[in-house]
DOKOL-295653 format. One record per residue (C-alpha): x, y, z; residue number from 1. Coordinates in steps of 0.2 Angstrom, whole numbers, plus 5000, padded with zeros to 4 digits. Example, Ala and Ser with C-alpha at 12.3 -4.5 7.8 and 13.67 -1.06 7.14 Angstrom:
2
+------+-------+------+------+
! east ! north !   up ! resi !
+------+-------+------+------+
! 5062 !  4978 ! 5039 !    1 !
! 5068 !  4995 ! 5036 !    2 !
+------+-------+------+------+
***
This chain:
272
+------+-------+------+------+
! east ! north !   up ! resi !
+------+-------+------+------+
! 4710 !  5081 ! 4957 !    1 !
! 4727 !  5081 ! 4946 !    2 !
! 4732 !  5093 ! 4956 !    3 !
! 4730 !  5085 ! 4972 !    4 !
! 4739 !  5070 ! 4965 !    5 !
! 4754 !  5079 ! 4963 !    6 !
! 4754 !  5086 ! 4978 !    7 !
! 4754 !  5070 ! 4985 !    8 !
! 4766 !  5063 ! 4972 !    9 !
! 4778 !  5075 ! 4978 !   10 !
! 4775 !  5076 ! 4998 !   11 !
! 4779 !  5056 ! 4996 !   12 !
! 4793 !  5058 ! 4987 !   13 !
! 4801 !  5070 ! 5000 !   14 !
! 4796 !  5059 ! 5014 !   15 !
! 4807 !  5044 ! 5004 !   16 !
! 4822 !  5057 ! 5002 !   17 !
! 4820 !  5062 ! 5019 !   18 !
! 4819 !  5043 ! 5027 !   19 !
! 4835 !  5039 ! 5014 !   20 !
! 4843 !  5053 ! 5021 !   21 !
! 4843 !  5049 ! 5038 !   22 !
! 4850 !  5032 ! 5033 !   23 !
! 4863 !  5038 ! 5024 !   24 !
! 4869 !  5049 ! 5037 !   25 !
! 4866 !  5038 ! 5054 !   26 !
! 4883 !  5036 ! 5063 !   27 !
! 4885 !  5017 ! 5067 !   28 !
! 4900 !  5008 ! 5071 !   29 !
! 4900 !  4990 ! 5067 !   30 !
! 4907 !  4979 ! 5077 !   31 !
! 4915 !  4959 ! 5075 !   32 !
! 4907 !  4952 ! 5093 !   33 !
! 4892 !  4941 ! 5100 !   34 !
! 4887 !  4953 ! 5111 !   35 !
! 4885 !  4970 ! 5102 !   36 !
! 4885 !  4968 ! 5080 !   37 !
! 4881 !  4989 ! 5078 !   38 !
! 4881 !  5005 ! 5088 !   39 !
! 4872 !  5021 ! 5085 !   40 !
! 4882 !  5037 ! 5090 !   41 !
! 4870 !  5045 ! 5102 !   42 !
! 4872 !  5064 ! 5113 !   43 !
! 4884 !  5062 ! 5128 !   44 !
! 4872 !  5062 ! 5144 !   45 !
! 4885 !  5066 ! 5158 !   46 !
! 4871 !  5063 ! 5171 !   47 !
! 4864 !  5043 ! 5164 !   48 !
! 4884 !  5041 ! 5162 !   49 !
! 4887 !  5046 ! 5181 !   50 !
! 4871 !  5036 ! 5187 !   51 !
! 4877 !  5022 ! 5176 !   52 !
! 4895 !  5020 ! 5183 !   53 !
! 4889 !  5019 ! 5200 !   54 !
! 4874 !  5008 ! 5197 !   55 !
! 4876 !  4991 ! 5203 !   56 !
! 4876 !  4985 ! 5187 !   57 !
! 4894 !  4988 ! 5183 !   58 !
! 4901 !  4979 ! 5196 !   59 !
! 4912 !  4963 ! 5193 !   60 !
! 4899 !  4956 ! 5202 !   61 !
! 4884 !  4959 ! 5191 !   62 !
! 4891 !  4965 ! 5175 !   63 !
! 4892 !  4967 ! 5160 !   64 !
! 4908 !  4972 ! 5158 !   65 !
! 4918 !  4973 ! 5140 !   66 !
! 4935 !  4976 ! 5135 !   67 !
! 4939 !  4980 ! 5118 !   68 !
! 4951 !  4973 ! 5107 !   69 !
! 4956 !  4972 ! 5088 !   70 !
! 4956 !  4956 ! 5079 !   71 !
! 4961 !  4954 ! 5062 !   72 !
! 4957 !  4971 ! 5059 !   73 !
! 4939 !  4974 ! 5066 !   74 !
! 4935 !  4980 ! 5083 !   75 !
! 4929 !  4965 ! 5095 !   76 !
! 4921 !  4966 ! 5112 !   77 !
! 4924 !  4953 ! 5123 !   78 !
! 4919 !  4951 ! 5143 !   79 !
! 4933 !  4958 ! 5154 !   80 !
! 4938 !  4949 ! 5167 !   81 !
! 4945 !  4961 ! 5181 !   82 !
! 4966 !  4955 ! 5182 !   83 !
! 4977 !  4960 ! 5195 !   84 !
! 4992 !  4953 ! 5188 !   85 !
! 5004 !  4960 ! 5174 !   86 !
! 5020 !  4951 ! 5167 !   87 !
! 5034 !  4958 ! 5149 !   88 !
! 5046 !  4946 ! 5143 !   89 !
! 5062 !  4955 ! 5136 !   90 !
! 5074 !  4944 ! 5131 !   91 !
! 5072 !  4931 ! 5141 !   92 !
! 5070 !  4942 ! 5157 !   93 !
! 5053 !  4942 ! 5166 !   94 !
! 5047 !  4958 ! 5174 !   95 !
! 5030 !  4957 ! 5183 !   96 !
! 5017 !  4970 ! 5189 !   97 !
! 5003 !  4968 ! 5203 !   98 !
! 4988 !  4979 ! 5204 !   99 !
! 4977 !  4976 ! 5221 !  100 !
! 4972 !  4994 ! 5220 !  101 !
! 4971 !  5002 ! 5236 !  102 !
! 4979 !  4985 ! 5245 !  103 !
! 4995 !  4990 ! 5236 !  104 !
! 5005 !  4984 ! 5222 !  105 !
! 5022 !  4983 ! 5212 !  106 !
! 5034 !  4979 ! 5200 !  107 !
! 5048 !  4967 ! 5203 !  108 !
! 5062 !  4958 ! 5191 !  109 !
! 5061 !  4937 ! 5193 !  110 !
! 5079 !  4934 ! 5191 !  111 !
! 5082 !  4914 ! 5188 !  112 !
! 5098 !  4916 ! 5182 !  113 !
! 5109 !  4924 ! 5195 !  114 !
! 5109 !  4910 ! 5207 !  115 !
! 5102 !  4894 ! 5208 !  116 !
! 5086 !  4900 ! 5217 !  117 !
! 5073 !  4912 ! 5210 !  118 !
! 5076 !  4930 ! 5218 !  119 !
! 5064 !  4945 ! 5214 !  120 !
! 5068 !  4961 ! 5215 !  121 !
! 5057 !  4978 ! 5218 !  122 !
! 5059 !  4990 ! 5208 !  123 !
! 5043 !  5001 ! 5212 !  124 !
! 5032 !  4997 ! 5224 !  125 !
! 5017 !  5009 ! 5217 !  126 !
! 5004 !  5000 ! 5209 !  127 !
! 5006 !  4992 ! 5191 !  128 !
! 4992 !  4995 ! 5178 !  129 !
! 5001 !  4984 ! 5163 !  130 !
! 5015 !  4985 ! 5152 !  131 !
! 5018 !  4993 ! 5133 !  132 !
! 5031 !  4987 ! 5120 !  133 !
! 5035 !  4999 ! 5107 !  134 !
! 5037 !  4991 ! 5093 !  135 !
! 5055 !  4987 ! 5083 !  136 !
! 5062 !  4983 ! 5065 !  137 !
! 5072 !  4967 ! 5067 !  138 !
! 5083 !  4962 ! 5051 !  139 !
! 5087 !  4946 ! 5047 !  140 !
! 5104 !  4937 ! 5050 !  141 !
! 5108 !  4939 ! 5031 !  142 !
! 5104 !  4957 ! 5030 !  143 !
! 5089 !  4955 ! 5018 !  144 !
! 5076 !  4964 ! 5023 !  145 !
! 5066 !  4959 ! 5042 !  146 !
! 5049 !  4963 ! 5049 !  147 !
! 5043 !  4973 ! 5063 !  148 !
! 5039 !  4967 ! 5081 !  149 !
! 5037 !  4972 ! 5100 !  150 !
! 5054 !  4978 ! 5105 !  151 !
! 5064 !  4964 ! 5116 !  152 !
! 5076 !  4975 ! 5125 !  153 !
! 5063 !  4990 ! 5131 !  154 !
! 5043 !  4994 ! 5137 !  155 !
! 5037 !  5007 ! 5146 !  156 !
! 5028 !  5003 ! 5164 !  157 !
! 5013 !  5012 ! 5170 !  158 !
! 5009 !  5014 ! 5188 !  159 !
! 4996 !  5025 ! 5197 !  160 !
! 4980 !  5022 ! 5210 !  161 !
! 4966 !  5031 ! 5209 !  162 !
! 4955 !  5027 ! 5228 !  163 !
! 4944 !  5039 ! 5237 !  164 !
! 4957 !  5060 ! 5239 !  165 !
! 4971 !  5049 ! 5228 !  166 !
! 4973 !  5050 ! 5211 !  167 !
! 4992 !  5048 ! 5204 !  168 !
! 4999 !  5038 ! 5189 !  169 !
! 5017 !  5039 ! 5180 !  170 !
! 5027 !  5029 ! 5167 !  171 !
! 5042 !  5023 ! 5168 !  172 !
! 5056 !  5017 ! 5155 !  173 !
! 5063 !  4998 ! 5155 !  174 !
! 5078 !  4996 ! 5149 !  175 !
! 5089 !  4982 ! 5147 !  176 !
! 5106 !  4986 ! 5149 !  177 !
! 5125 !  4977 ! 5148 !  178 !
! 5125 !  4979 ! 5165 !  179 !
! 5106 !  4970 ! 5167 !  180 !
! 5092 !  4983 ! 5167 !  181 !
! 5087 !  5003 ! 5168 !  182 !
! 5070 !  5008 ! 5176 !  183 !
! 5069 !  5025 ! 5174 !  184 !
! 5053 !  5039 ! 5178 !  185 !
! 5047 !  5044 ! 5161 !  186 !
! 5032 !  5055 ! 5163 !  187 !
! 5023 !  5062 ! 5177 !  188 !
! 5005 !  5057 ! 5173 !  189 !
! 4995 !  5066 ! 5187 !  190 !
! 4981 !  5053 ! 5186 !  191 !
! 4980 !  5033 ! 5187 !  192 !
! 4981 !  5028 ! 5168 !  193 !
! 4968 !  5015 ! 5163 !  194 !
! 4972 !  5012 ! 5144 !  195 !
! 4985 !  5013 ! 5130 !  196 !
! 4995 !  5010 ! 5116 !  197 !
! 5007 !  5016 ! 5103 !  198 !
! 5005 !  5030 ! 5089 !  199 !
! 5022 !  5030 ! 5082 !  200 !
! 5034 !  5036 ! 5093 !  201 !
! 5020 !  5043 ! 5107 !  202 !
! 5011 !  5036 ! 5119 !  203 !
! 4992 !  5038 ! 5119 !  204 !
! 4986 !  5035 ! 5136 !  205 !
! 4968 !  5037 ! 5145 !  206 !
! 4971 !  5041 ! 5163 !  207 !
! 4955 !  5044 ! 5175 !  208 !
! 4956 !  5063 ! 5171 !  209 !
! 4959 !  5067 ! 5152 !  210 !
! 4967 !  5058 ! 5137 !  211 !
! 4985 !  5061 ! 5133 !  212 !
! 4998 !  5061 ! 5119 !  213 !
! 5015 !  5058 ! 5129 !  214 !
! 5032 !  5061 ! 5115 !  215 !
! 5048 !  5053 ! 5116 !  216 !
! 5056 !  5064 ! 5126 !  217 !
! 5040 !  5064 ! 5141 !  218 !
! 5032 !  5077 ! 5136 !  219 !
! 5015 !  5078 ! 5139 !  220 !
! 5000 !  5085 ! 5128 !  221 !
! 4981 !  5084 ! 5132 !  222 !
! 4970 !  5080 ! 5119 !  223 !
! 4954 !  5077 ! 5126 !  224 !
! 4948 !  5082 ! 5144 !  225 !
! 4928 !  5085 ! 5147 !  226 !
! 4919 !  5087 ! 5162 !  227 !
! 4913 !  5073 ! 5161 !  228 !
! 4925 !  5061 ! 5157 !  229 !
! 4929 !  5052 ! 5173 !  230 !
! 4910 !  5044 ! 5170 !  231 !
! 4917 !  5037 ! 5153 !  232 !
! 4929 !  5024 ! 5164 !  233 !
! 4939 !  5019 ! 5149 !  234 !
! 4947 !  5002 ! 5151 !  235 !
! 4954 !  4999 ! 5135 !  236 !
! 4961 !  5006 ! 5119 !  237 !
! 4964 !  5002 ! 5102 !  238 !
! 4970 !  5014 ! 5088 !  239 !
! 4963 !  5010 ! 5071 !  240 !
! 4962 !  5019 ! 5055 !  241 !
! 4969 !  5033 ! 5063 !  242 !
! 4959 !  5037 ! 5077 !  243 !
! 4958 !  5029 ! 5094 !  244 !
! 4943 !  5017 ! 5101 !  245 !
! 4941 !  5016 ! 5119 !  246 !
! 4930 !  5005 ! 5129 !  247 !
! 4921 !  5007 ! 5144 !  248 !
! 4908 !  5000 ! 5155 !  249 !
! 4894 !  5008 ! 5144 !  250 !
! 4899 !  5012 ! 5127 !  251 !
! 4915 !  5016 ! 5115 !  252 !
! 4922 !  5031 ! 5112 !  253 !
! 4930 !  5037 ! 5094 !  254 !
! 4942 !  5051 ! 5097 !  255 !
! 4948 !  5059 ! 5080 !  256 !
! 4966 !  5068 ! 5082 !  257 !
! 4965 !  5076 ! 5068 !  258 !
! 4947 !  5085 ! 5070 !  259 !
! 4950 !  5084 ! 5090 !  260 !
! 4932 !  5077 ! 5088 !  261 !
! 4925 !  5065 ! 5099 !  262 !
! 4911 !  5053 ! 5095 !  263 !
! 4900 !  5042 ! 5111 !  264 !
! 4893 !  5024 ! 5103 !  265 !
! 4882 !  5020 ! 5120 !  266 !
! 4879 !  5000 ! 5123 !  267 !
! 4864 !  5003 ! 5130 !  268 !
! 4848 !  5012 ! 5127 !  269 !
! 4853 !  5030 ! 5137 !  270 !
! 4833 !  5037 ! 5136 !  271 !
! 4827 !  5023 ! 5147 !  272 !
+------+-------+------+------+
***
């Protein structure tokens, strides 16, 4: 009879190492919004992510739809509302993008100070996707010290349409110059980009085909390219704590540069 108790004393103790265990080494990601609090890394399911993209239930008609952002240093999820529309401020000058997909688009300089009517002026008539500052030390007037912000004199412009056979996307370099501004190509993206932001000098960007590392100089690197990752549909980014979060219509996805690791937190439930 002992030794049946401790048999059983032991199994029971193994089963409360085992559940402690699996606590311990679930992989959740917590999240600062109203709508998901905690995520649990699941397997990718290339199939319930292409069923899900084209189900009716990520339309902007039906939703849901989220965006991710960062606010006061945790991740926030908030309802995305679909925007055509894209305007940067450099000193002063307005520059502004429109996106109507495959109805066309632009970007265009709103000049309100070389006449005394407002002029705009194209400068690419391929659709805009948004705007990125990178950011700038600005001292102060007496020379002690300054503080870093969005640089006012440059940002890089990304255009690109990805409808039906097309898929293209590039960035281009604004400038302002003495002479007004510079729009330059920068990089030759090969896909419509969707989501970016700044990792020091580089430029990490989610086109519709891979995600890419792009340098100072143009030069572009892949990082991260799967099958499958057109049914991700990322539409947004935020780096934190050295990795990159991107949103999509079902989930968020952790890439790891240092590991190249990848790791899928699903909104939904991907067994039903």
């Amino acid at each position: 009879m002992k030794k049946v108790r401790l048999i059983a004393c032991f199994l029971l103790i193994c089963v409360c190492f085992g559940a402690l265990y699996s606590c311990k080494s679930k992989d959740t990601l917590t999240l600062n919004s109203k709508y998901f609090n905690e995520l649990e890394a699941k397997e990718v399911d290339p199939v319930w992510l292409r069923n899900w993209m084209y189900s009716s239930q990520t339309n902007c008609y039906n939703g849901p739809l989220f965006t991710l952002n960062e606010i006061q240093g945790e991740l926030y999820l908030e309802k995305r509302e679909e925007k055509g529309t894209h305007r940067v401020c450099l000193s002063g000058y307005y520059f502004v993008g429109i996106d109507n997909g495959e109805f066309g688009g632009g970007v265009a300089f709103l000049d309100y100070y070389s006449g005394e009517e407002l002029s705009v002026k194209v400068l690419s008539e391929e659709n805009c996707c948004g705007f990125l500052q990178p950011k700038a030390f600005v001292e102060y007037a007496d020379g002690d010290g300054g503080f870093w912000s969005e640089d006012p004199e440059s940002c890089y412009v990304f255009t690109g349409l990805a409808h039906m056979l097309i898929d293209r996307g590039k960035i281009y370099k604004l400038s302002l110059t003495e002479d007004g501004y510079s729009f330059d190509e920068f990089a030759d993206l090969g896909s419509q980009p969707s989501a970016f932001v700044m990792d020091g000098d580089n430029i990490i960007v989610a086109t519709t085909k891979a995600l890419l590392s792009v340098d100072p100089e143009g030069n572009i690197t892949e990082l991260y390219a799967p099958d499958y990752w057109t049914y991700f549909w990322i539409n947004s980014m935020v780096k934190k704590d050295g990795c990159y979060y991107m949103g999509s219509s079902s989930g968020i996805l952790k890439f790891i540069p240092e590991t190249k690791e990848a790791v899928w937190y699903p909104y939904y439930n991907t067994e039903e």
